[in-house]
N, C-alpha and C positions, 0 to 999 in steps of 0.2 A: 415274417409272415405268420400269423396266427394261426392258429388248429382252425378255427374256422375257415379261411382260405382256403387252404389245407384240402379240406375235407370238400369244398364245393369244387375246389379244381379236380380232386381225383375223379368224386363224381360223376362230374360232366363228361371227364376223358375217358374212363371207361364206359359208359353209358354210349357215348360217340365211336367208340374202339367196336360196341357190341352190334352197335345198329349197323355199322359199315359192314360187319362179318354179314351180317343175316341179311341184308341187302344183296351181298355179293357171292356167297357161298353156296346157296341151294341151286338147284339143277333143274331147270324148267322145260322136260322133256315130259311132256304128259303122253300117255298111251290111249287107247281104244279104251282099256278098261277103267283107270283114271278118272276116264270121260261120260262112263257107264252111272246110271244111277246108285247103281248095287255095287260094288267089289266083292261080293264072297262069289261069283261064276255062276249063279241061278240065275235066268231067265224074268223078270218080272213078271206078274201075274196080273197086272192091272197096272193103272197112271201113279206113275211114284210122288205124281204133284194132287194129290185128292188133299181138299182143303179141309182144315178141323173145324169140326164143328164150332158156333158160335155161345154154345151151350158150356162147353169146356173152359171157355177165357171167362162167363160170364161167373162161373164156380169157381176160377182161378183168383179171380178179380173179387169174390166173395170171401175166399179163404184167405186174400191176403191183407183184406180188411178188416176181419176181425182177430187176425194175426196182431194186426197194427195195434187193435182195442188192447190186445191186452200188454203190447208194450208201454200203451199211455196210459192207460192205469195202474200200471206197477209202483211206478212214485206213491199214490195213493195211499198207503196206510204209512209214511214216513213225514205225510204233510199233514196229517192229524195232530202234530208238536205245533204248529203253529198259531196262532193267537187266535186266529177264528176256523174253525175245523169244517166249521158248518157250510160253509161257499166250498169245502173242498168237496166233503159229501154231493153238495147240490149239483156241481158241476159234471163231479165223475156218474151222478146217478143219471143228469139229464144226459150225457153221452151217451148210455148204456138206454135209456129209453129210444134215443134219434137212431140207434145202433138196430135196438129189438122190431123197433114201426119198419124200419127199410127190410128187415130182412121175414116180416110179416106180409109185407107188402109182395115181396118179389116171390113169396111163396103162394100166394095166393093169385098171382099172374102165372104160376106155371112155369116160374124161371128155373127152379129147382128139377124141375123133370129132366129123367133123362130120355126116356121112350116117349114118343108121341103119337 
């Protein structure tokens, strides 16, 4: 048998050894407090289900967009080596335009606020 074999039987049979333990070894006696929304013994103050704001995912969903921008334009000054630089420019600039109009846009809709 080869390293390969080898190595996909040990895998498996620990992987299977692991999941049988964790399946069968925890103790599912849950308590009153367990069951509480809070476990540190305070009393809540209010609905522990108060839903977040839509303003918050709306600036999540903005920050992880322009996160994005700037992992795709990181290649960008490494594709200047090749035979026409200028479609690379063109491309990364028109992003960065489509990037600037939306997020012109949503400020000017008032998506950026946080008080209203």
């Amino acid at each position: 048998m080869n390293s390969f074999m080898v190595m996909i039987t040990l895998t498996l049979t620990l992987s299977s050894i692991l999941a049988l333990l964790a399946f069968w070894l925890p103790i599912m006696k849950p308590d009153s407090e367990k069951l509480s929304p809070y476990e540190c013994g305070f009393d809540p103050q209010g609905s522990a289900r108060l839903p977040f704001s839509l303003r918050f995912f709306l600036v999540a969903i903005l920050f992880l967009l322009f996160d994005l921008e700037i992992a795709l334009l990181l290649p960008s000054p490494w594709a200047t080596n090749i035979s026409h630089p200028e479609f690379t420019l063109l491309w990364a600039s028109l992003f960065v335009i489509l990037l600037t109009l939306g997020l012109i846009y949503e400020w000017l809709q008032g998506g950026l606020d946080w008080a209203e």
